[in-house]
N, C-alpha and C positions, 0 to 999 in steps of 0.2 A: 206354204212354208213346210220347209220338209225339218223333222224333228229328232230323225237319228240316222245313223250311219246303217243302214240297211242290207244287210245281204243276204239272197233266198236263192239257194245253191242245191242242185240234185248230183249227188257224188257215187257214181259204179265203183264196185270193190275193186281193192288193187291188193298188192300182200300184203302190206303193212296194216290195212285197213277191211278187215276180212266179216263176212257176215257171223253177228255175234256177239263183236267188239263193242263197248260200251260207249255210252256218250262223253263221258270224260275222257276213257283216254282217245278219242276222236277228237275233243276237242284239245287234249295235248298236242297230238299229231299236228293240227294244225295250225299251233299258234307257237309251237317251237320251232315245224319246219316247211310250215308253207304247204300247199298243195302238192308239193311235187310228187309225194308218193301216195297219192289218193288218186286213182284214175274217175275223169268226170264223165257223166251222162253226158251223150249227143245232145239231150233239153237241155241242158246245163249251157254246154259249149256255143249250142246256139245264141246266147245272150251273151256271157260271159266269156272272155277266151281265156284262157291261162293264166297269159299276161296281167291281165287284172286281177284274177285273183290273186294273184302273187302279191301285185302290189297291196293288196287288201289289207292280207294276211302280214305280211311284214310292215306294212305301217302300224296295225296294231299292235301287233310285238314291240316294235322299237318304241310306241306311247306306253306300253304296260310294263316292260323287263320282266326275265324271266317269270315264269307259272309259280304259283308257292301253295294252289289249293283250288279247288274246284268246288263250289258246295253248290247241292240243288237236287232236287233230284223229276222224274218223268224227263216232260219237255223244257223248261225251265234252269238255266242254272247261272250264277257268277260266277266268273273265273275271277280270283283273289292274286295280286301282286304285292310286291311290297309297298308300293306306291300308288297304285290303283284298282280299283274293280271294276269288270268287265260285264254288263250284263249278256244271256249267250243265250238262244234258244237254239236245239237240235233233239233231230228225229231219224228215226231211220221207217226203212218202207217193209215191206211184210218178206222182205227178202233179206232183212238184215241190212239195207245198207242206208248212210247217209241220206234224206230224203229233202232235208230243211235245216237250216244253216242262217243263224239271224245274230247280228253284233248290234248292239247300243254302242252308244256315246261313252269311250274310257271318260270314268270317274275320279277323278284323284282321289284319294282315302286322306281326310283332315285329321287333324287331332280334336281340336275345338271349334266352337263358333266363330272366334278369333280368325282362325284360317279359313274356312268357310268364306267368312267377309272380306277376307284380303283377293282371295280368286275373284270375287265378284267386280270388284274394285278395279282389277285389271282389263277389265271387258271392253273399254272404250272410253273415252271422255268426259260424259255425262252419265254418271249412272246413279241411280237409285234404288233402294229395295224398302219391301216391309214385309215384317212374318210377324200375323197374331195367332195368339191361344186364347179360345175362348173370350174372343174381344180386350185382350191384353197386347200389349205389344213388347216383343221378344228381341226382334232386332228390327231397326230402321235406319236408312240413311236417305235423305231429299224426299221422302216420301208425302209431302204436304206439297212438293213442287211438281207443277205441269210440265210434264215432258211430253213429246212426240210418242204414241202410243200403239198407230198402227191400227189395224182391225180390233185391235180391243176394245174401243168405242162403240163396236155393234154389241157390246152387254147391254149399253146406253137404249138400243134399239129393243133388245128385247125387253129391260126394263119399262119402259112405254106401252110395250103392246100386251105386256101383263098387265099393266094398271087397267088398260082397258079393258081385258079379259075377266077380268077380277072384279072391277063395275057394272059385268052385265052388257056392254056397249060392243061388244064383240063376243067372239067365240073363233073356238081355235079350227072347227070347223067351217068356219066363214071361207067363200074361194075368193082370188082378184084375180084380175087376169093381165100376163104379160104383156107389156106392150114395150115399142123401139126404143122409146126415151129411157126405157128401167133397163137397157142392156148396159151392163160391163164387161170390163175384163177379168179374166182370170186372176184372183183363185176363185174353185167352184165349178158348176155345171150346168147352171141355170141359162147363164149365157148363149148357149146352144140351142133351147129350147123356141119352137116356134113362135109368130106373133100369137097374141090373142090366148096362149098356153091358158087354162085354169089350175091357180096353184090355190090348196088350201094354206091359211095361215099359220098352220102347225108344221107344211110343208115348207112353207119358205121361210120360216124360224129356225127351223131342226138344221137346213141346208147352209143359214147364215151363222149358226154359232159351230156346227159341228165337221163343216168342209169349209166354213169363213166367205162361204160364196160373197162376192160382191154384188150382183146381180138381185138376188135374193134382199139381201139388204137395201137397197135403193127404192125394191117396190116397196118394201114397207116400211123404208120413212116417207116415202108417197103416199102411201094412204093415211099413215099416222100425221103427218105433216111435219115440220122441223120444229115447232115450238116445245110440242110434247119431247122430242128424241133432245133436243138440246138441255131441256128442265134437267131431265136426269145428267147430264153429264155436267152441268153447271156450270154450260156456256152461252151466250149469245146467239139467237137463232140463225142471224145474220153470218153469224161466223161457221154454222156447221154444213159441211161441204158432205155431199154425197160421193159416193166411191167415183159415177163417171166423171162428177167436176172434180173432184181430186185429178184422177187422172190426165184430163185434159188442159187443168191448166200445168199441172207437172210437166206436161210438153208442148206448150207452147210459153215463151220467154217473153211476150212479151205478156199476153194476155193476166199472165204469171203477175208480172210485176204492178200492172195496172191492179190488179186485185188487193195485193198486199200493200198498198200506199192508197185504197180507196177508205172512203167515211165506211162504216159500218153499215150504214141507206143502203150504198151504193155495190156491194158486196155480193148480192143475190142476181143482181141482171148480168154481171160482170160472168161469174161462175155458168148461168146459165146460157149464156151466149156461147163459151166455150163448149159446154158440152151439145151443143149440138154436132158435132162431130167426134165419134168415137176415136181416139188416138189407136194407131198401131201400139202395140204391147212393147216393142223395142226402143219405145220413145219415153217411156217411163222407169227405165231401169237405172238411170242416173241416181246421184247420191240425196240423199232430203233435204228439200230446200227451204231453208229456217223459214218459219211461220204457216208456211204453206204443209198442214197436218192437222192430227185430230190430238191437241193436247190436254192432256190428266194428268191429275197427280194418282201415285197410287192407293191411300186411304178413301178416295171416291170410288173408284173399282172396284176395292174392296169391298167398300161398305156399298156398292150397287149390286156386286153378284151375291152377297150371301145369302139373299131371299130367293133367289133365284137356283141355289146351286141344288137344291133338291130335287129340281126337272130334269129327268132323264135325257131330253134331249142334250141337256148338259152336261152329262157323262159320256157321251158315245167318244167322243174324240179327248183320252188325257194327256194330248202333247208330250212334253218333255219326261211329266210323271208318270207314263208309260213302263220304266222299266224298273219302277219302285211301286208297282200299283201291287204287292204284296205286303207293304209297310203300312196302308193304308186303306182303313172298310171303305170309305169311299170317293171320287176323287169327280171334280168337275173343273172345266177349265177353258178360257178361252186366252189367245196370245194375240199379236199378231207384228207383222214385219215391212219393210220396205229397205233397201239399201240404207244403213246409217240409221236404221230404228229396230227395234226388238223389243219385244213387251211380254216376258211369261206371268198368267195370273191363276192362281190355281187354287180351287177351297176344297179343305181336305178333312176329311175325319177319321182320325187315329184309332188304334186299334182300342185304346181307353173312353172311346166316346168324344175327344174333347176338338170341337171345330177351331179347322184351320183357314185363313188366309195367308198365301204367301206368293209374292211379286215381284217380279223383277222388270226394270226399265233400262235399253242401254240406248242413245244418240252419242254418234258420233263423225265426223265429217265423212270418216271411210267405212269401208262395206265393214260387218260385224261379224266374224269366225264364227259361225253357228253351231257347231259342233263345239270348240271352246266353250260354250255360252251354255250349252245343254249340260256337259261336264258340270261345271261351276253348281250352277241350278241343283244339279242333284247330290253335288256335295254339302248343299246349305240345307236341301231338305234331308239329307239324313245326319246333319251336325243338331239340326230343331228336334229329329227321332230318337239323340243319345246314340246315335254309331257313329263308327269312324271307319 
């Protein structure tokens, strides 16, 4: 899942943009008038041609309207509209000139929570949210309702393999080793990794909640077993599909349908029969097929990560909270997505001390504008901060 609008740009001076010239108004230059008068590095051009950046640059603009303020200062800054904030990071090289070049997701700028909620509300079809303070609840909507959730069930995973960890019955230095039936697809990198690979447990934890690897996850509701991973998520063993059987019966229709019209028994031979053959990746991109997913409500997630959000492995990756992780001392977060699913979950602690959960869930029959979604998201977490 990719979680912001990203671009990492090396810029050679040109006149308008001369060694010297300041981050802001570099990033004026470029958000009033496009690249054109910023001549770019050959490394640059290599990736990126003009054309794109043009189009970059002016789609931002035309989501922000004009500039009205820049605040920030080093490498860090938001560009302020009258309508939105722009998170921005830029640098230059020991020559003076532009070196890095990086946009977030335009933010709308709310008045209240009220408005906050209403963006969210537009997201899709199904949607639900929860934000608590210190185990209070601030705003909710369907949040006691199972929706489609995406990789954010592998919290479920690692709540499992902390229980165990915590009982003495493992350790995080334990190794398993990869074998063919634990391969997935992408997201992740574990997939790639040889037969017989030795991963420690900390290793293919760290991989499953902070790259969402799937592969990762599989071997270790294999060695935890699904009764344990299901407990936590508060579903039937029979019901909890590992990421390959996900996959494969995602693509195959009938196999698919046989599954979701069987007894609850018959559930497990059905799913593993399918994965015996790993699907191509192209066959899984289709829109989510009701039932066939890992459904939670979101005061379960909640209430599964926040014992959990203290592991550093749980902060390496802050999703969408990324370009507010100065709002926040500290931020832990797993999401995850499929066509027609989107799940942000994020436990946060304010600069007062006082811990956060706050969630968001969208289903909806068609794909989910994920940049919309990241906006929205970071407008409700700084509506919950008292900014606007």
């Amino acid at each position: 899942m990719r979680f912001l609008a990203v671009l990492f740009a090396f810029l050679a001076p040109a006149g308008a943009v001369s060694a010297g010239d300041d981050e802001e108004r570099a990033l004026r230059m470029l958000l009033s008038r496009g690249g054109e008068e910023v001549a770019m590095a050959p490394a640059f051009l290599d990736s990126v041609p003009p054309e794109t950046l043009a189009q970059v640059l002016d789609g931002l603009s035309s989501a922000i309207g004009p500039v009205a303020r820049i605040d920030g200062k080093g490498r860090d800054y938001v560009v302020q509209s009258d309508t939105h904030r722009l998170p921005a990071r830029i640098a230059f090289d020991a020559e003076g000139r532009v070196s890095t070049l990086w946009f977030g997701a335009p933010e709308p700028r709310v008045t209240d929570l009220a408005s906050a909620e209403a963006l969210l509300n537009e997201l899709g079809e199904d949607v639900a949210w929860l934000a608590t303070r210190d185990g209070t609840v601030i705003s909710e909507q369907r949040a006691a309702e199972p929706l489609a959730v995406g990789s954010a069930f592998k919290i479920g995973v690692l709540a499992a393999l902390v229980e165990e960890i915590e009982a003495g019955r493992r350790d995080w230095t334990d190794v398993v080793r990869l074998e063919e039936r634990h391969r997935s697809l992408p997201s992740g990198r574990m997939q790639d990794f040889p037969d017989d690979s030795p991963v420690t447990l900390h290793s293919a934890a760290l991989a499953m909640i902070a790259e969402s690897d799937n592969t990762a996850s599989d071997l270790l509701i294999d060695l935890l077993g699904h009764a344990p991973v299901a407990a936590q998520l508060g579903i039937a063993p029979e019901e909890l599909l590992t990421t390959r059987e996900f996959f494969a019966l995602k693509a195959d229709a009938d196999r698919r349908a046989d599954w979701l019209a069987a007894a609850p028994a018959g559930k497990p031979a059905i799913a593993a029969s399918a994965a015996e053959t790993l699907p191509a990746i192209e066959a899984v991109m289709g829109p989510h097929d009701a039932g066939l997913e890992w459904y939670l409500p979101l005061d379960r997630l909640c209430a599964l990560g926040s014992p959990l959000a203290a592991l550093p492995m749980m902060q390496v990756n802050p999703g969408p909270v990324v370009a507010q992780s100065g709002l926040w001392q500290s931020i832990s977060y797993k999401g995850g997505s499929e066509t027609g699913v989107l799940n942000f979950t994020a436990w946060l602690t304010d600069t007062e001390g006082r811990q956060h959960c706050v969630a968001l869930t969208v289903n909806d029959p068609g794909a989910i504008p994920e940049t919309t979604a990241i906006a929205a998201f970071g407008a409700f977490l700084r509506s919950l901060h008292g900014q606007s």
